[in-house]
N, C-alpha and C positions, 0 to 999 in steps of 0.2 A: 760786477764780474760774473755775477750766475746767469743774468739776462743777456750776456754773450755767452757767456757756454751755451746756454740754451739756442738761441740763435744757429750758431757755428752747426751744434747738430741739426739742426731742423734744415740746414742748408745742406749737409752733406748726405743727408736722405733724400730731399728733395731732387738734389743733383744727381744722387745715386740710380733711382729709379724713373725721373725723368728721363734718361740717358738710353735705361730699355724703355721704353715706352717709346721713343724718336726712333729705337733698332727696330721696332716692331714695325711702327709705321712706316719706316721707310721702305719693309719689306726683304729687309737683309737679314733674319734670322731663322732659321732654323730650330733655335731651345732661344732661352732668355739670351743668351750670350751673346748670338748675331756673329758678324764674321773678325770681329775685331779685338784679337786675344789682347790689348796693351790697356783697352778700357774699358767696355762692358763685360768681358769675359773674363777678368782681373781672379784672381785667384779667391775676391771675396764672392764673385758673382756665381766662379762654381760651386764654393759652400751652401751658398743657395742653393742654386738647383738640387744639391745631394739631399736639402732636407725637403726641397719643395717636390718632389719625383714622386708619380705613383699616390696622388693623394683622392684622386676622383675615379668613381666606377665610370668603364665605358655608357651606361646609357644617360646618366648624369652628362655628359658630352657631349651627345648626339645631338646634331640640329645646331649648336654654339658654332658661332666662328672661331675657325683655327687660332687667329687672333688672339684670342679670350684667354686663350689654355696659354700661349706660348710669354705672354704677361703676365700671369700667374704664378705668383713668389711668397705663396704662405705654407703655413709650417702642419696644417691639419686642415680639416672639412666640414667646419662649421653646421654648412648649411645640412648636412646628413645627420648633424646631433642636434640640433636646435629643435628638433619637433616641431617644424614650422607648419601651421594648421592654414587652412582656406579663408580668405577673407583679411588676415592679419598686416601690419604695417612693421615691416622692418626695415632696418637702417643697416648699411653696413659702414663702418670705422675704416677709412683708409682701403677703396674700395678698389683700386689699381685699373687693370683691364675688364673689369667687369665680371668675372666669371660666376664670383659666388653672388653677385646683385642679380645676375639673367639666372641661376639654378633658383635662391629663394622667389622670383617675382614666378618661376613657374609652379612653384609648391607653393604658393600661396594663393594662387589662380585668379584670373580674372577681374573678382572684388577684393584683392589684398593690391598690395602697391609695396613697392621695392626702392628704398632711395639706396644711395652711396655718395660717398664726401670723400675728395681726394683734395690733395694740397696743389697736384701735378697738373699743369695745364695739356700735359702731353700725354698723360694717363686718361685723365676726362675725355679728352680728343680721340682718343684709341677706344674708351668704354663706349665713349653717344655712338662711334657707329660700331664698334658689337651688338648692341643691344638694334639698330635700324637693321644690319644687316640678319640678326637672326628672327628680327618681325616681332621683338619683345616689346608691348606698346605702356604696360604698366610698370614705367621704372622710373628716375629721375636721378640726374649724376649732380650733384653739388659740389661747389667748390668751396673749401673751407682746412682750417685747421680741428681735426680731433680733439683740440682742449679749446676750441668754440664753435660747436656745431651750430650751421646754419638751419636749425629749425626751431618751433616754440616748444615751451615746458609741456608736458606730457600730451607727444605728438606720435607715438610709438608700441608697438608691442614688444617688437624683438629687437636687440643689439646683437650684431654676430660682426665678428671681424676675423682676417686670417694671420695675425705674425705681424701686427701692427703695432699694438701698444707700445710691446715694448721698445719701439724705435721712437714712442714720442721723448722728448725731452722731460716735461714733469706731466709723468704719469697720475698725480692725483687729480691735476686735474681735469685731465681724461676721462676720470673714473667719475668726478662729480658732474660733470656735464652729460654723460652715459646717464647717469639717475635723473637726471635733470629733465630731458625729453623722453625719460620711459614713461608709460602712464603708468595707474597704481595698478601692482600686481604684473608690472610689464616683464620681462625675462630679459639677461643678459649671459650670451650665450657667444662667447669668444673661442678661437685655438689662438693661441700664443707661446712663446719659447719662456720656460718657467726652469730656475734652478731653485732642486728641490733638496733641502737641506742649506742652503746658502753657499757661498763660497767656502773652500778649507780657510782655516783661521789662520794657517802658517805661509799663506798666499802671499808672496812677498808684491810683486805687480797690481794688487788691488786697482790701486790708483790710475797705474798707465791701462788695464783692460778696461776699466768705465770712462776714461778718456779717449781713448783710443777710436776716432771718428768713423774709419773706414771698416772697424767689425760691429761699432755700430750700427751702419747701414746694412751689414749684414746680418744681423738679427741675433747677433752674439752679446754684446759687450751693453746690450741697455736692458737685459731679461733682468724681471726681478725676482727676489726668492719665494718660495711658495708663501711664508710667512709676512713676505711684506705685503704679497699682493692681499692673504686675508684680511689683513690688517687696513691696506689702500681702500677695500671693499667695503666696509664697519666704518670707515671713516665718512665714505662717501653715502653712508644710510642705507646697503644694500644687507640682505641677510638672507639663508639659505643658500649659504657659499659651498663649493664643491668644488675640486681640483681634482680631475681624471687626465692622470697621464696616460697617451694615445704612441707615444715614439720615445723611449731614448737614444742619447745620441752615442755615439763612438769615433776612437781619433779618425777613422776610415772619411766618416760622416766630412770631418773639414777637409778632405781632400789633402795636397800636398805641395807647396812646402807647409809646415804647419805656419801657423804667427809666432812671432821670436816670443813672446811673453808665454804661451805652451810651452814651446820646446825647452826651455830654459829651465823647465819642471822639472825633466824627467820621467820614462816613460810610464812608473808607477804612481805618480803624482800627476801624470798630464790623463790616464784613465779614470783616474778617478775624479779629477777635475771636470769632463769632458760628461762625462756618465753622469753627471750631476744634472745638465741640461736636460729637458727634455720638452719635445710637441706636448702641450697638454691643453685640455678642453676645460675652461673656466666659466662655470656656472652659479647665477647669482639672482636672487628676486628683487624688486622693489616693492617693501611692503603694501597692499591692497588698503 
């Protein structure tokens, strides 16, 4: 039963953001959402956008294809907190349209190298030629799942990812394959959607919001709470952990109508439910 749950979401993410990726390519978009308010522009897609908006300085952009940016659905900017030094190998986690793969392979210049691992055949399709069209020659798009990266054991400096995790299904083991291909002393260096304090305890809907397929894909309903993720970390052998919230959110943030499991809150209970989440930058070593 859990190896279909599991499934179900890997398929409704997969679907979810394969679907922009096809808007992108076709050339019908304008933001993520493209022209077609019943399916890409779904009321989960604007949620998106309200967190992904505004997350890159203009000259970080400059030179990327338009492309890049308008497939671009993470929650913070990584590649600006990672410290990415010259010569270094990063990986990025679910790497969409390429944007933070073409920003790190240029901060890492020339003798560093840039991969990304996406699930999405239509994503990959969209990154290989961002990366031909903006002349970026040291990068490499893989195809893979997050909890089996296609590379060997300590093949890596940096992990950065944007607003991925938490959409895999079993996040631990995301976290142990992340240690797995760092090398000793490698850095992992994510933004991800983090609830900080956990859920309220008096949460009647628990059940139906981490079931709930469709705010999974939107990067609501798979975030874990700050303590599991320290906990996921520790488990997975990482240490000098650190959780820097970069955004929180607000009811504005999901747009409108809200999800019937919010609204059913209450607006005092649905603020402080919503204020919980937050963009936060998760920082972690693999011991040297």
């Amino acid at each position: 039963m859990l190896v279909q749950k599991a499934e179900e979401i890997t398929e409704a993410v997969r679907s979810r953001y394969g679907e922009i990726a096809l808007t992108v390519l076709d050339n019908k978009a304008t933001s993520c959402c493209g022209t077609n308010s019943n399916t890409c522009c779904s009321t989960t897609a604007q949620r998106v956008d309200r967190i992904s908006e505004g997350l890159y300085a203009l000259e970080e952009l400059e030179g990327l294809p338009l492309k890049s940016q308008l497939a671009s659905l993470g929650c913070g900017n990584p590649t600006a907190l990672a410290e990415l030094k010259p010569g270094e190998i990063v990986l990025d986690l679910g790497s969409g349209g390429g944007i933070d793969v073409l920003i790190s392979a240029r901060r890492v210049g020339p003798e560093g190298f840039a991969y990304g691992v996406d699930m999405t055949e239509a994503m990959l399709e969209l990154a290989r030629q961002n990366a031909a069209e903006a002349g970026v020659k040291n990068v490499q798009f893989l195809k893979g799942d997050i909890a089996a990266i296609p590379l060997p054991d300590e093949s890596v400096d940096v992990i950065i990812s944007n607003c991925v995790v938490n959409l895999a299904a079993d996040k631990g083991a995301v976290l142990r394959e992340a240690y797995r291909v760092l090398k000793p002393g490698g850095r992992f260096a994510i933004s991800d959607i983090v609830i900080h304090g956990g859920l309220p305890e008096d949460l009647v809907n628990v059940t139906q919001v981490r079931r709930d397929l469709e705010s999974w894909a939107g990067c609501i309903a798979g975030a874990l709470s700050d303590s599991e993720y320290r906990e996921g970390l520790v488990e997975a052998g990482f240490n000098n952990i650190d959780l820097e919230v970069t955004r929180r959110y607000t009811l504005e943030d999901l747009g409108s109508p809200l999800p019937d499991w919010i609204s059913k809150l209450g607006e005092t209970a649905s603020e402080d439910l919503v204020g919980r989440f937050a963009s936060t930058f998760v920082r972690a070593k693999k011991p040297a």
